[in-house]
Every structure is written in structure tokens, then in C-alpha cells.
MOPAC internal coordinates of N, CA, C and O (Angstrom, degrees):
PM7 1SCF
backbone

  N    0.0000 0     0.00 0     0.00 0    0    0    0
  C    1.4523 1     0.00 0     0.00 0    1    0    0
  C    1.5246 1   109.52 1     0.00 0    2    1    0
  O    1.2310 1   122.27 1   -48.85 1    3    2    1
  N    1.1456 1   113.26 1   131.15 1    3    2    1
  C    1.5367 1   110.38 1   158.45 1    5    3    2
  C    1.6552 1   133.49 1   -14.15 1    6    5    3
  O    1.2310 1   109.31 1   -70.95 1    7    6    5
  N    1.1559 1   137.64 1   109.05 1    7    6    5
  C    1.5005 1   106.44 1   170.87 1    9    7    6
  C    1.8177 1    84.91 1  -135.26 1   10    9    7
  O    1.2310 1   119.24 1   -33.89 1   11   10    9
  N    1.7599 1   119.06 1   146.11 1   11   10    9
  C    0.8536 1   112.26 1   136.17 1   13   11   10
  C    1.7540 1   170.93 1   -20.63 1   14   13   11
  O    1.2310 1   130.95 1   152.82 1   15   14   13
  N    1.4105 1    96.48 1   -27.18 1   15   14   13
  C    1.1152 1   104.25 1  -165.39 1   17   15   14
  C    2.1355 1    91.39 1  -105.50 1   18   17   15
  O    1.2310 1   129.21 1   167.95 1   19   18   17
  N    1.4144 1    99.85 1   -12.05 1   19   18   17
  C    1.8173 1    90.06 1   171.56 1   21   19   18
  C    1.2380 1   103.00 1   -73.69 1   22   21   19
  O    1.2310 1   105.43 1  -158.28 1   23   22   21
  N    1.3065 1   144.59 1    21.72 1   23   22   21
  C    1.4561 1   152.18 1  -155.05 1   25   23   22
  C    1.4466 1   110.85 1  -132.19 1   26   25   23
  O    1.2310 1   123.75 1   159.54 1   27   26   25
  N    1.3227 1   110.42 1   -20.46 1   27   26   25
  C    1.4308 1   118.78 1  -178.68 1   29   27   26
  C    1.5566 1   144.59 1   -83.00 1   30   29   27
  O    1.2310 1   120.36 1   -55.99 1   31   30   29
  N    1.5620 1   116.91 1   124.01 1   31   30   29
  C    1.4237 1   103.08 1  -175.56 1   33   31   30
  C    1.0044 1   128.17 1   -49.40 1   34   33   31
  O    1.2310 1   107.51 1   -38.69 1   35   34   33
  N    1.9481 1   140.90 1   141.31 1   35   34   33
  C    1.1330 1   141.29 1   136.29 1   37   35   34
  C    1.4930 1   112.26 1   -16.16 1   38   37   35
  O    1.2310 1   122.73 1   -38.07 1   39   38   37
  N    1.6854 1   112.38 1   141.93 1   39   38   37
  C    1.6367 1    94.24 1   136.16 1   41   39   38
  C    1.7856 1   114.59 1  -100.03 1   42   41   39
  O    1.2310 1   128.82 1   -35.00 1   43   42   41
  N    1.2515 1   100.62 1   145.00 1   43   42   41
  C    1.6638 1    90.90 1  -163.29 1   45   43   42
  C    1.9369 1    83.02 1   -88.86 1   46   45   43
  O    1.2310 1   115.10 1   143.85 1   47   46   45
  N    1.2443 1   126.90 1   -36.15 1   47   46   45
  C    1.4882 1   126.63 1   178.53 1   49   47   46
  C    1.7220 1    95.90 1   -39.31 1   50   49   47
  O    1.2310 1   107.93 1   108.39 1   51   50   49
  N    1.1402 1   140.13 1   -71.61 1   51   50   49
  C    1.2398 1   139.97 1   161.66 1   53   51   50
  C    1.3049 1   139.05 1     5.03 1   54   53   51
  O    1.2310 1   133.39 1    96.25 1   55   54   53
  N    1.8462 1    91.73 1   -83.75 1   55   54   53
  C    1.3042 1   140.05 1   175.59 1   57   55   54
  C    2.2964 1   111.09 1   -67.03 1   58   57   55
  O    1.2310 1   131.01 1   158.62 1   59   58   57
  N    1.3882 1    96.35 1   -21.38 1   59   58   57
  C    1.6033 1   102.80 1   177.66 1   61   59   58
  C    1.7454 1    99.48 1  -104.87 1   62   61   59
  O    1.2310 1   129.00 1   124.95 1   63   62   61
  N    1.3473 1   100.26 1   -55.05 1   63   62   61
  C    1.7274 1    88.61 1  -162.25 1   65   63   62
  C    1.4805 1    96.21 1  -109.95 1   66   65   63
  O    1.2310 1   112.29 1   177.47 1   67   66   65
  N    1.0353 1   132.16 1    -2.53 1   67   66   65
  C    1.5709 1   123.10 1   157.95 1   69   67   66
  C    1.7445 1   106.18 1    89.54 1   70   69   67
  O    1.2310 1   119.58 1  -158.72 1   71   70   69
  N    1.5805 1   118.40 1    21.28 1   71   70   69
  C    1.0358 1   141.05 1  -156.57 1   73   71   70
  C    1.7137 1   107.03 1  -140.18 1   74   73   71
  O    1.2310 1   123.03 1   -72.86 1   75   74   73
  N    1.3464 1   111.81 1   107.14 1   75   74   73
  C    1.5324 1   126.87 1  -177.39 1   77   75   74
  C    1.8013 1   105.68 1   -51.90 1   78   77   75
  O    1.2310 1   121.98 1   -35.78 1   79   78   77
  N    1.5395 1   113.82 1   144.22 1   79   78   77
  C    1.3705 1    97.89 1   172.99 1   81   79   78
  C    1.7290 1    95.65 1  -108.50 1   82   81   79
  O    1.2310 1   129.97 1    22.35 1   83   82   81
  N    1.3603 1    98.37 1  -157.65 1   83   82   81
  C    1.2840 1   119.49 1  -167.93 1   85   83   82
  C    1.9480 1    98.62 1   -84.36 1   86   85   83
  O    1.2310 1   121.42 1  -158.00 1   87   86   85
  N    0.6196 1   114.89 1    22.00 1   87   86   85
  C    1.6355 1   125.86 1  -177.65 1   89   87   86
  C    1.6643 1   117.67 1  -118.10 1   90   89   87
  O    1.2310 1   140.38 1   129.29 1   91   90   89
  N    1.4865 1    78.07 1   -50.71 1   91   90   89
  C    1.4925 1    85.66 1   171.16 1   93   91   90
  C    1.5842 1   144.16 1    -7.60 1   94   93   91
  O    1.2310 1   112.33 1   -82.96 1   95   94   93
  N    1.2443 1   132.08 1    97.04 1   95   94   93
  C    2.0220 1   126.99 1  -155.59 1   97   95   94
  C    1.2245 1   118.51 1    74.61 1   98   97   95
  O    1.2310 1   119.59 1  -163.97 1   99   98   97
  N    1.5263 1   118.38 1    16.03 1   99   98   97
  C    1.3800 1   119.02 1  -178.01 1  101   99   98
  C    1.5644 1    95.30 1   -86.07 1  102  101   99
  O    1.2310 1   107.69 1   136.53 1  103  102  101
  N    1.4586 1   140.58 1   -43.47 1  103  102  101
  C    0.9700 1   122.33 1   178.71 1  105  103  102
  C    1.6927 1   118.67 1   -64.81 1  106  105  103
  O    1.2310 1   122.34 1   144.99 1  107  106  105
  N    0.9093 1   113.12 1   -35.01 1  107  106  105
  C    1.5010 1   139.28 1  -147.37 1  109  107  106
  C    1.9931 1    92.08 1   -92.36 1  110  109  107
  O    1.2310 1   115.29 1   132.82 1  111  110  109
  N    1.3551 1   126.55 1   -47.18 1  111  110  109
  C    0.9771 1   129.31 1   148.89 1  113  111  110
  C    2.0429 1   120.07 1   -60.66 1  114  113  111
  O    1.2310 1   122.41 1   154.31 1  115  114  113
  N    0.9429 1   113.00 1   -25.69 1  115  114  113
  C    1.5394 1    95.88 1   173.86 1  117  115  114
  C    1.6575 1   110.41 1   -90.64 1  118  117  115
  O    1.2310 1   118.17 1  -175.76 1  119  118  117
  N    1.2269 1   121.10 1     4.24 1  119  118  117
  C    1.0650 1   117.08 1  -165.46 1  121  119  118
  C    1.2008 1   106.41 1  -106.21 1  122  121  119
  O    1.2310 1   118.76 1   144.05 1  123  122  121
  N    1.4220 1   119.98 1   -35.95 1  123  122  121
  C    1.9516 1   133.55 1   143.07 1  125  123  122
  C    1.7268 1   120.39 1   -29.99 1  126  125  123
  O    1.2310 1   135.11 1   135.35 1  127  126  125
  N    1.3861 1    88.36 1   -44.65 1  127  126  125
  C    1.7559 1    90.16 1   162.85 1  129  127  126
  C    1.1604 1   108.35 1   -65.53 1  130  129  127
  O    1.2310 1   112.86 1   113.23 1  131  130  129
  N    1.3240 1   131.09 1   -66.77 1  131  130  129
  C    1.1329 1   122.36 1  -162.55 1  133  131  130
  C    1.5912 1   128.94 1   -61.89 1  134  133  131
  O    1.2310 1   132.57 1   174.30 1  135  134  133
  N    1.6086 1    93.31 1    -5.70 1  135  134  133
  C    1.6319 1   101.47 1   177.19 1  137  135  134
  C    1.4995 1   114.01 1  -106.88 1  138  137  135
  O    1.2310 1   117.66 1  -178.74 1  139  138  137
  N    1.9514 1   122.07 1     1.26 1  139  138  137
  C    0.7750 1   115.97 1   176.63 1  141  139  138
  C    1.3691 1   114.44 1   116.96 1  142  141  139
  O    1.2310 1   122.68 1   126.58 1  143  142  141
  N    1.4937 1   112.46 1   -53.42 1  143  142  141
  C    1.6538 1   112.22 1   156.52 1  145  143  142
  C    1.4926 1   132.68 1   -41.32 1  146  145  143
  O    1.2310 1   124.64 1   -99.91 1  147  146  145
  N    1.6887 1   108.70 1    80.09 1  147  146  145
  C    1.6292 1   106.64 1  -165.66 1  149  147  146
  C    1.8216 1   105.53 1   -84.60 1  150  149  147
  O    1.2310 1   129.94 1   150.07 1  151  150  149
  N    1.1173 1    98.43 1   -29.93 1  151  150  149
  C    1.5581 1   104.68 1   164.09 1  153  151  150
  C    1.5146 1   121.25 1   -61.97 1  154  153  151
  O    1.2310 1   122.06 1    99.83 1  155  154  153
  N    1.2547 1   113.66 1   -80.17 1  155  154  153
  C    1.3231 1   119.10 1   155.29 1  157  155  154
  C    1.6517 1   108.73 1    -4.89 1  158  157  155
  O    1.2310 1   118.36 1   104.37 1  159  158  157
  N    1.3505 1   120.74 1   -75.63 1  159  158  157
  C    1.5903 1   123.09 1  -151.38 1  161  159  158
  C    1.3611 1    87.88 1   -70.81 1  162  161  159
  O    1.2310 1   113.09 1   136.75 1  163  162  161
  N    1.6678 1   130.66 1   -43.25 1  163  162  161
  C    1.3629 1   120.19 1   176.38 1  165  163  162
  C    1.1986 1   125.31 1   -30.25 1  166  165  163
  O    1.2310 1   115.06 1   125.61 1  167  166  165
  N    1.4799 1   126.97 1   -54.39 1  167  166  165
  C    1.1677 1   165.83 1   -81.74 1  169  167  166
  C    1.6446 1    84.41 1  -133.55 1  170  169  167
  O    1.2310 1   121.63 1   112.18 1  171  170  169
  N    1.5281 1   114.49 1   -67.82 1  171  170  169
  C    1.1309 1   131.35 1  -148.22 1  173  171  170
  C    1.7065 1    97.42 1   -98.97 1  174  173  171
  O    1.2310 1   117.07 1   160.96 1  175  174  173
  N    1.4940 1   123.18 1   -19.04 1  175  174  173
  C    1.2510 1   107.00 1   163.33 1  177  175  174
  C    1.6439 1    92.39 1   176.47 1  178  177  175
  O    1.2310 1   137.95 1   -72.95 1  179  178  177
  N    1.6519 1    82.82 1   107.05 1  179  178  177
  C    1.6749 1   123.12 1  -178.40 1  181  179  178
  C    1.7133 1   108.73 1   -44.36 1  182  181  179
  O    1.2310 1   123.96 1   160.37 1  183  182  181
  N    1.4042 1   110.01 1   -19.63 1  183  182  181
  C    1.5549 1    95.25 1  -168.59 1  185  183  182
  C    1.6204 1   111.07 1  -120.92 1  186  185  183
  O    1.2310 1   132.02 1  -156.95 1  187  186  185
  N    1.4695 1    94.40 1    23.05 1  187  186  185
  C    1.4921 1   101.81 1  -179.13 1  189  187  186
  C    1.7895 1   120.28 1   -80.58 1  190  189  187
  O    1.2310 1   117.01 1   178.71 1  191  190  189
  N    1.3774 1   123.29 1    -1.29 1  191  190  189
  C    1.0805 1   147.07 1   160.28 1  193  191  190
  C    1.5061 1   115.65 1   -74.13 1  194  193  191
  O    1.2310 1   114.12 1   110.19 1  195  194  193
  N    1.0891 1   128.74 1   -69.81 1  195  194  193
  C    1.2431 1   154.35 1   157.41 1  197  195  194
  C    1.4072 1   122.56 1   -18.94 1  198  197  195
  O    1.2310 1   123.94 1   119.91 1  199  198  197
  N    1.7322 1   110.05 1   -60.09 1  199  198  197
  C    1.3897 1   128.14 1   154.36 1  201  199  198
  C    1.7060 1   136.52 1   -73.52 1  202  201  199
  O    1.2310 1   133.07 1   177.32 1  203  202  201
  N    1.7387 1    92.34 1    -2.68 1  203  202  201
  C    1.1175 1    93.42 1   169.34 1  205  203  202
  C    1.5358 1   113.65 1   -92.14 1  206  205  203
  O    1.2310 1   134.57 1   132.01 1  207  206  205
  N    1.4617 1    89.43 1   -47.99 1  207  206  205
  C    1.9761 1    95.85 1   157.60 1  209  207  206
  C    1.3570 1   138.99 1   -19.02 1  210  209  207
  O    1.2310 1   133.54 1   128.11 1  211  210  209
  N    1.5428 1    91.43 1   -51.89 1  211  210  209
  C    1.7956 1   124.95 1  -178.14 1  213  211  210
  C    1.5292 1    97.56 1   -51.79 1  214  213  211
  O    1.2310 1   125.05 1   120.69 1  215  214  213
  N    1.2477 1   107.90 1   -59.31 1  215  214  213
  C    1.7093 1   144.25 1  -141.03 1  217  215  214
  C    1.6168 1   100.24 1   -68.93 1  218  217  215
  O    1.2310 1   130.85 1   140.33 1  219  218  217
  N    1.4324 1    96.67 1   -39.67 1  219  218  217
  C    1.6331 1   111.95 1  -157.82 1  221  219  218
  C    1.8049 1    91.52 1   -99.34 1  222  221  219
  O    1.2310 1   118.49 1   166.67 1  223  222  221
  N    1.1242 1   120.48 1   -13.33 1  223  222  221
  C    1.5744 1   114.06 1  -163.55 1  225  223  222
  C    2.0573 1    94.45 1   -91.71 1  226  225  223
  O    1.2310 1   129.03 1   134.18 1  227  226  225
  N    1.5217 1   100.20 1   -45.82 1  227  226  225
  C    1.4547 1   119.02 1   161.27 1  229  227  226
  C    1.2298 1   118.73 1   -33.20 1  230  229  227
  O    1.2310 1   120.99 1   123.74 1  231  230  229
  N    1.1125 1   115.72 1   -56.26 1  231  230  229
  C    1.8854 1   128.15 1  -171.83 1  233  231  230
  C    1.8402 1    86.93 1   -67.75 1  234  233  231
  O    1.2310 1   125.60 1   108.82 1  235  234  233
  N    1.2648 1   106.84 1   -71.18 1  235  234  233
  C    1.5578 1   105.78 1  -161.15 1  237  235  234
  C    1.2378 1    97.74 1   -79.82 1  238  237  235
  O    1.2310 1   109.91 1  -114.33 1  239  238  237
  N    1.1889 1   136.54 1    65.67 1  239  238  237
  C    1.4703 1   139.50 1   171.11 1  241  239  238
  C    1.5991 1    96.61 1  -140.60 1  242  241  239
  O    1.2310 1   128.76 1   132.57 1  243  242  241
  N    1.3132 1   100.73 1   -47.43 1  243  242  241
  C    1.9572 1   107.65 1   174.20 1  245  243  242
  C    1.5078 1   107.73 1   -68.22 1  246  245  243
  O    1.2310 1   110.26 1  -163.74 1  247  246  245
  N    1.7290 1   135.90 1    16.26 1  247  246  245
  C    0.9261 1   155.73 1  -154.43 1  249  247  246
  C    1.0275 1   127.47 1  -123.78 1  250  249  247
  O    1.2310 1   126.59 1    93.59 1  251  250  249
  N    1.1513 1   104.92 1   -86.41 1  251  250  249
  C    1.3662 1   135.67 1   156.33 1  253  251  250
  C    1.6915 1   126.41 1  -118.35 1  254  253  251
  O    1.2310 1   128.98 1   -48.10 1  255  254  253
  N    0.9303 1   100.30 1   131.90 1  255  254  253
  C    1.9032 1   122.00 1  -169.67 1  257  255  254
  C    0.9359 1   103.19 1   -69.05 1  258  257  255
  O    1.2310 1   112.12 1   -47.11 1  259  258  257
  N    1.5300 1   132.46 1   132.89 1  259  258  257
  C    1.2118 1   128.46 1   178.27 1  261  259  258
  C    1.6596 1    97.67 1  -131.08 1  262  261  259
  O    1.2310 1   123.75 1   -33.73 1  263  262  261
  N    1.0663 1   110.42 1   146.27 1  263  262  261
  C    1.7813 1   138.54 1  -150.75 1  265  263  262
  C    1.7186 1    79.08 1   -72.02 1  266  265  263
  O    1.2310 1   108.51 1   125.11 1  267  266  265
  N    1.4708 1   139.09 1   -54.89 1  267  266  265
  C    1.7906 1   117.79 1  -149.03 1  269  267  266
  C    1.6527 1    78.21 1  -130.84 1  270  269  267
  O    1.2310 1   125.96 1  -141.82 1  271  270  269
  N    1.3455 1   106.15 1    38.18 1  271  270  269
  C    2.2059 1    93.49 1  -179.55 1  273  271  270
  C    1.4341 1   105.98 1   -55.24 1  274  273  271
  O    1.2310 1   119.13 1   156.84 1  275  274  273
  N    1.6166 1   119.27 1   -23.16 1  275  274  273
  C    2.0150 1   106.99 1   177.50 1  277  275  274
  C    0.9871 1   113.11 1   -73.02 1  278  277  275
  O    1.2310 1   116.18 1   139.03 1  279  278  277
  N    1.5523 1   124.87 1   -40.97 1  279  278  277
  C    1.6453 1   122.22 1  -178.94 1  281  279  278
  C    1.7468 1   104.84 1   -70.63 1  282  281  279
  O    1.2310 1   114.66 1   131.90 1  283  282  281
  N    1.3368 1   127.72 1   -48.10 1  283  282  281
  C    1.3180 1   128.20 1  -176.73 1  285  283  282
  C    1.9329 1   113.35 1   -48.13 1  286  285  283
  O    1.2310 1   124.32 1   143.93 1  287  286  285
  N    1.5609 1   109.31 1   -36.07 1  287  286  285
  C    1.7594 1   135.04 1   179.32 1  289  287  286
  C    1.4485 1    76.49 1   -69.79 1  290  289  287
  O    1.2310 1   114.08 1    83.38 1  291  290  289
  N    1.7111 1   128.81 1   -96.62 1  291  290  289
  C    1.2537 1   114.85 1  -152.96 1  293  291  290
  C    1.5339 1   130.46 1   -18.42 1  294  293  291
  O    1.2310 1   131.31 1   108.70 1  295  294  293
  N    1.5830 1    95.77 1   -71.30 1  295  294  293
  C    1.4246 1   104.75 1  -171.11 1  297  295  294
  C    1.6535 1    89.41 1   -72.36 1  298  297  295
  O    1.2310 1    96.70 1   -11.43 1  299  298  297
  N    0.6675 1   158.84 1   168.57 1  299  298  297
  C    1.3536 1   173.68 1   163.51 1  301  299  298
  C    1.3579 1    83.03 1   112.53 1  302  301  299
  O    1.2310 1    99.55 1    76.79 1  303  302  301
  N    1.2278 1   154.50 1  -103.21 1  303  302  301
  C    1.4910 1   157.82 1   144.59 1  305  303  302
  C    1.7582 1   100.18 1    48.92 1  306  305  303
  O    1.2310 1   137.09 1   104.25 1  307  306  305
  N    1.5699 1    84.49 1   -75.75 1  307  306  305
  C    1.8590 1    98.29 1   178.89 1  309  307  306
  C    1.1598 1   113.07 1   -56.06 1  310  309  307
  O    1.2310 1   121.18 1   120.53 1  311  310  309
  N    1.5046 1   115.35 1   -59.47 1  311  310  309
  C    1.6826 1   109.94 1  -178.55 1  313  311  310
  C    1.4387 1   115.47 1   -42.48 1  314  313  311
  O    1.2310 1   121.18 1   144.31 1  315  314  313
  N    1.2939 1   115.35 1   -35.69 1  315  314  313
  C    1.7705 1   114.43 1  -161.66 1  317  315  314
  C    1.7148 1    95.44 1   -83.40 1  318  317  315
  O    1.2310 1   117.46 1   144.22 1  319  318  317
  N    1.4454 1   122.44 1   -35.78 1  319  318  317
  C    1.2744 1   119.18 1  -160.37 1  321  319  318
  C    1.8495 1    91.80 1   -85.66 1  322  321  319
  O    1.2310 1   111.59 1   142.31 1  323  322  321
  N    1.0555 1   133.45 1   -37.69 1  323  322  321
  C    1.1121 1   131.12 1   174.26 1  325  323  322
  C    1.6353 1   115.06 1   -60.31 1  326  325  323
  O    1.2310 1   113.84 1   144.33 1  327  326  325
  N    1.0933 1   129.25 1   -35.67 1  327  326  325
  C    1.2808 1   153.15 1  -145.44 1  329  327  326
  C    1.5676 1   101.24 1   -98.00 1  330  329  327
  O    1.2310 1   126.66 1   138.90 1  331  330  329
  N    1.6544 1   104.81 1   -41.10 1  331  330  329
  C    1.6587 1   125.91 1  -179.73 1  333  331  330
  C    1.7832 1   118.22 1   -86.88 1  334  333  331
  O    1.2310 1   125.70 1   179.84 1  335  334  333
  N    1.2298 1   106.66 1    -0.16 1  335  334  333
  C    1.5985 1   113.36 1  -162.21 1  337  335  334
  C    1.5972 1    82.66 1  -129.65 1  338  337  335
  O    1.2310 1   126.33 1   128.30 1  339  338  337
  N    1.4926 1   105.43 1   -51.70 1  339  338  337
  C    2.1714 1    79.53 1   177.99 1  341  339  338
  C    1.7023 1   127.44 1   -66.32 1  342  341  339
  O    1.2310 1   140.89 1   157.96 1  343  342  341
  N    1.4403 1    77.07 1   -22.04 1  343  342  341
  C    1.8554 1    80.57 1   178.00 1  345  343  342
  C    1.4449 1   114.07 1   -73.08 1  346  345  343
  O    1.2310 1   124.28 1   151.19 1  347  346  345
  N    1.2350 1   109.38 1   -28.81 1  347  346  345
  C    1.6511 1   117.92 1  -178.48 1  349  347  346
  C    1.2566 1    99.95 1   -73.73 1  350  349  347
  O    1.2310 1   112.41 1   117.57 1  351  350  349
  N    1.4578 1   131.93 1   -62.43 1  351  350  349
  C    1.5354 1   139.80 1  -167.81 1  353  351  350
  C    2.1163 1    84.07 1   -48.18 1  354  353  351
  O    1.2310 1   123.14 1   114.27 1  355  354  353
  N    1.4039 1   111.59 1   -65.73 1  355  354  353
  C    0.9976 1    85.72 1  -163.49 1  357  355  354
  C    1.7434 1   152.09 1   -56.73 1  358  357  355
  O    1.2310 1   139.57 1   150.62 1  359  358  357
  N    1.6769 1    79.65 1   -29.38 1  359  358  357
  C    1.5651 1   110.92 1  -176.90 1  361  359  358
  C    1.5909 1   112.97 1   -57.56 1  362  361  359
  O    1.2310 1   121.38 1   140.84 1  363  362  361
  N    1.4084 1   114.96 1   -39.16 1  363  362  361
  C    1.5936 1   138.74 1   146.16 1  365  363  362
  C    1.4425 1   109.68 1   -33.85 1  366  365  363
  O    1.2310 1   111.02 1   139.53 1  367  366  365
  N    1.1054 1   134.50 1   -40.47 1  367  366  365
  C    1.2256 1   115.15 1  -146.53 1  369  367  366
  C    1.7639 1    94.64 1  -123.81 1  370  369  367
  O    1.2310 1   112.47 1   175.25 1  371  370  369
  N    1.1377 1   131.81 1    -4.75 1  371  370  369
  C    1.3942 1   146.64 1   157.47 1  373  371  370
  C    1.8108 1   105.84 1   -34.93 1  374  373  371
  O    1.2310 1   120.10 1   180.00 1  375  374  373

């Protein structure tokens, strides 16, 4: 049967130094969305909300113009990079 996840990239960061990167469950978390597990994908990578936000503001930005779209990119920018470095610091320290 089909499953998603036979579809999925390596991390070679992983797979070489045996050390998770900053990416890490992003596939594996979007794919929980797509099955319904909104907790779950949380769970498995905190900034997958966030970047979808980003993602979706991006598309409708090449769209429609939005009056402060650089300041709205920044902080959205920050939130995800902030959002992506505590989860890592934390996941480390488990």
C-alpha cells in the first residue's frame, strides 16, 4: 500500500555525523497534519505551524500586496528561527 513516509528525505546531517539538524521531523511532522494528528505534528516539530503560516503569507504576498509585508516576513522570520533553535536546544537537553 502506499504510505508516505517511503517518500521521504534522509537527513544526511544525521545519517553522517549521527547528530539531528535543525530540520529534523519537519517531514515526519507535516505528514501528521495531513493525517490529522495536529498535536502529534506539534509534538514532533514545534515550528511546523509557524512555517506553514510563513509559507501561506508568501504565496499570498506574490498575490496580493500587503501595505508592511517586510515587517510582517521579518517577524514571522524571527518567530520560526526562535521557535527552531529552542526546540533544538531543547530536544538536546531531554
Amino acid at each position: 500500500m502506499f504510505s508516505p513516509e517511503d517518500y521521504m528525505l534522509p537527513c544526511l546531517n544525521k545519517k553522517f555525523f549521527g547528530v539531528e539538524c535543525f530540520g529534523c521531523g519537519f517531514q515526519r511532522s507535516l505528514i501528521l497534519i495531513f493525517q490529522g494528528e495536529f498535536i502529534a505534528a506539534f509534538k514532533m516539530y514545534p515550528a511546523i505551524y509557524t512555517l506553514i503560516l510563513f509559507a501561506g503569507f508568501l504565496i499570498l504576498n506574490m498575490f496580493y500586496k500587503f501595505k508592511y509585508a517586510e515587517k510582517i516576513k521579518l517577524i514571522l522570520v524571527v518567530l520560526n528561527v526562535v521557535i527552531i533553535v529552542t526546540s533544538y536546544i531543547i530536544k538536546f537537553n531531554q
